[in-house]
C-alpha positions as CSV (number, residue, x, y, z in Angstrom):
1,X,125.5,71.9,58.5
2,X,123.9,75.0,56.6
3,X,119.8,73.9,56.0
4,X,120.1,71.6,59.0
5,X,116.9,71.1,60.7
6,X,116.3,70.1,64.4
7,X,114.0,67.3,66.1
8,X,111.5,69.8,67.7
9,X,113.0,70.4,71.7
10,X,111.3,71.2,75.1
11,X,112.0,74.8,76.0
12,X,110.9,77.5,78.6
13,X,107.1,78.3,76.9
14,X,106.9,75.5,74.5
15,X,108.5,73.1,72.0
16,X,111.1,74.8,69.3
17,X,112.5,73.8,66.2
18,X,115.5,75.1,64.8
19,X,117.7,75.7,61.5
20,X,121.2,76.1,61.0
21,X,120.9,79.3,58.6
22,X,125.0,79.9,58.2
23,X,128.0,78.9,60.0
24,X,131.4,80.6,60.6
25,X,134.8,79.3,60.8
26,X,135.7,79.3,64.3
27,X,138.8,81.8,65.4
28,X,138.4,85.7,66.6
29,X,135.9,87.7,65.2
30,X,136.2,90.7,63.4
31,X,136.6,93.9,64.9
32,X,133.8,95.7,62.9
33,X,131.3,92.7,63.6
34,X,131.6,93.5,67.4
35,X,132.2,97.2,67.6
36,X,128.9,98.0,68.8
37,X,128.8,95.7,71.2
38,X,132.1,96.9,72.5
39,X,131.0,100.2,72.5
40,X,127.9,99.8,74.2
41,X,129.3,97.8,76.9
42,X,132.2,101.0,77.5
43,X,129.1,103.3,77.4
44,X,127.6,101.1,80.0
45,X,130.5,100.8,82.3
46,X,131.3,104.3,82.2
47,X,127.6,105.6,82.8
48,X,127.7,103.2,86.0
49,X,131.1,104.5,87.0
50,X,129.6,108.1,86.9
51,X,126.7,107.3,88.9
52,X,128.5,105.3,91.1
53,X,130.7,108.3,92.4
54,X,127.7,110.3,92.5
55,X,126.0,108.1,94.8
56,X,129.0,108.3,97.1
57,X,128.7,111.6,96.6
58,X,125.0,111.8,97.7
59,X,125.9,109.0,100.1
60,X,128.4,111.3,101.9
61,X,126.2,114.8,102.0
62,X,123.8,112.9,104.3
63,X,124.1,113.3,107.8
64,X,123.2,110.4,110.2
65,X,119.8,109.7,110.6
66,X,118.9,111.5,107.4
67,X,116.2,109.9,105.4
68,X,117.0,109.1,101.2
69,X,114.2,111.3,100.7
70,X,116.8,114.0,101.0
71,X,118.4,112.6,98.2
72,X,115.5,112.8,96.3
73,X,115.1,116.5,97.5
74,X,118.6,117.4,96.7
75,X,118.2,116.0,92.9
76,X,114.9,115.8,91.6
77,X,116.3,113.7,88.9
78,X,117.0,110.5,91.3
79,X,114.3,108.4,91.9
80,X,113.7,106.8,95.4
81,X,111.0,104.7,95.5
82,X,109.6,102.7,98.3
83,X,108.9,98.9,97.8
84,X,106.5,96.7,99.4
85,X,107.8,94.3,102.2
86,X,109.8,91.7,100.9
87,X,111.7,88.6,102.0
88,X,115.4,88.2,101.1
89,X,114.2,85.1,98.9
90,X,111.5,86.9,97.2
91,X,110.9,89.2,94.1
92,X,111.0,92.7,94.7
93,X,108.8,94.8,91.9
94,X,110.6,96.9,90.0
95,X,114.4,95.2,91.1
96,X,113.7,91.5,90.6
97,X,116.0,89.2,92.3
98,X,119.3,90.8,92.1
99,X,121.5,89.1,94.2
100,X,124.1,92.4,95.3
101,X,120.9,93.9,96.7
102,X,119.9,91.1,99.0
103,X,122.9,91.3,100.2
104,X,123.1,95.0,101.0
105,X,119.6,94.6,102.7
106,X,120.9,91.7,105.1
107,X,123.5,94.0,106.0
108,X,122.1,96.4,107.2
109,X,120.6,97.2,110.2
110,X,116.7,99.4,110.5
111,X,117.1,103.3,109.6
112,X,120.5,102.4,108.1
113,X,121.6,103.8,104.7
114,X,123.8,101.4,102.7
115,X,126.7,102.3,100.4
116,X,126.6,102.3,96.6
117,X,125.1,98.8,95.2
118,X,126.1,98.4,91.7
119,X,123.6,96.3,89.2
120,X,125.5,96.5,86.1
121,X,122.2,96.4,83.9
122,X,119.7,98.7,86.1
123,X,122.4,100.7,88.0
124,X,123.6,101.9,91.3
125,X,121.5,101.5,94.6
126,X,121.3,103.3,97.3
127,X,119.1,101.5,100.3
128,X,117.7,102.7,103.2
129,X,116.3,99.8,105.9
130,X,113.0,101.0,106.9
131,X,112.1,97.8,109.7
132,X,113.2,94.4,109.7
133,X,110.6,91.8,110.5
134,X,111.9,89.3,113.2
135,X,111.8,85.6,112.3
136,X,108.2,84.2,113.4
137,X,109.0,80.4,114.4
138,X,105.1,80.0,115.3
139,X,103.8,80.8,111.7
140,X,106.3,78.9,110.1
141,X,105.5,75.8,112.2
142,X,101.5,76.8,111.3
143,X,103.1,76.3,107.9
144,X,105.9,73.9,108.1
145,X,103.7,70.8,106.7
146,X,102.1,72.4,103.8
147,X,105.8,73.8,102.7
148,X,107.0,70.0,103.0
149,X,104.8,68.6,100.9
150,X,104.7,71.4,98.2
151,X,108.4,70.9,98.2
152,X,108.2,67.4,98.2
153,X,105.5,67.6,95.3
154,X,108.1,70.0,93.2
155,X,110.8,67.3,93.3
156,X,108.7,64.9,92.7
157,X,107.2,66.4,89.5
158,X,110.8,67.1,88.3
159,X,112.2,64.0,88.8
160,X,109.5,62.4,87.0
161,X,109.7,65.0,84.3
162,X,113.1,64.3,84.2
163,X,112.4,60.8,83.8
164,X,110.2,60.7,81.0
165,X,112.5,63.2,79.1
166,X,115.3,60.2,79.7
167,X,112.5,57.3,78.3
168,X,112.2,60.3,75.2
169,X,115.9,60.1,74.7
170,X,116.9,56.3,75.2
171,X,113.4,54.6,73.1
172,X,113.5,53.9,69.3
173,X,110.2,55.5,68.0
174,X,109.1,54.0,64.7
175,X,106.6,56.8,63.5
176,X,104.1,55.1,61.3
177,X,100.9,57.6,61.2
178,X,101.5,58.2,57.0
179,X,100.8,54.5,56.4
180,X,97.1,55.3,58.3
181,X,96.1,58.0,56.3
């Protein structure tokens, strides 16, 4: 109901407390309340459309064995940029862990340019395969242990965080600090 106030709750950075400030009647909403939205969104899709065709575009004007740099060289206004190494599971700067990418990457093989990758909130990639590091069995024996045991120690911790969130939800707390003061 309207003035409700939550029991405080665990979240990402912290503990929250919330208030219901107004509630709706459920059914469609009106068309005025989400016309922006709707209009951004077609903005969106059509600004990621255009680009889309002009990386084919681009895509197709480079010859085999051509470097994206040529891209960049042909419009100044593109930006190829050149990330560290990275591992399919890790975080790439500047892209994050955007799963169409990854994919694109494992794809392809070194010097190869993929086709258009579409992130429908930072746009359309175009990715060149610079090298490919080949699996290293030896190092990750060196490390096998230590990556058992951190993994072990990460299930372990969220189990028992788990836990203790059950004891939270299934005990009857009798809070009696007013009486002491």
């Amino acid at each position: 109901k309207v003035g409700t106030i939550s029991d405080p709750l665990t979240i990402t950075n912290g503990i929250g407390v919330f208030m219901v400030s107004e509630a709706h009647n459920a059914g469609v909403r009106p068309f005025e309340e989400i016309k922006t939205v709707l209009l951004d969104r077609a903005k969106r899709e059509k600004k990621i459309e255009k680009v889309t065709q002009m990386a084919t575009e681009m895509r197709q004007s480079l010859a085999p064995g051509d470097s994206l740099t040529k891209v960049g060289q042909k419009n100044p206004s593109l930006s190829v940029q050149h990330p560290a190494p990275f591992t399919l599971a890790g975080y790439i700067a500047g892209i994050g862990r955007d799963l169409d990418f990854m994919g694109a990457v494992s794809a392809l093989k070194p010097g190869e340019i993929s086709k258009p990758v579409v992130n429908s909130t930072r746009g359309v990639y175009l990715i060149q395969l610079l090298s490919k590091t080949a699996f290293d069995s030896s190092a990750f024996n060196a490390q096998k242990q230590s990556l058992q045991t951190q993994l072990l120690n990460e299930k372990r911790n969220r189990f028992f965080g788990e836990w203790v969130e059950q004891l939270k939800k299934s005990a009857d707390i009798v809070d009696n600090r007013d009486i002491f003061r």
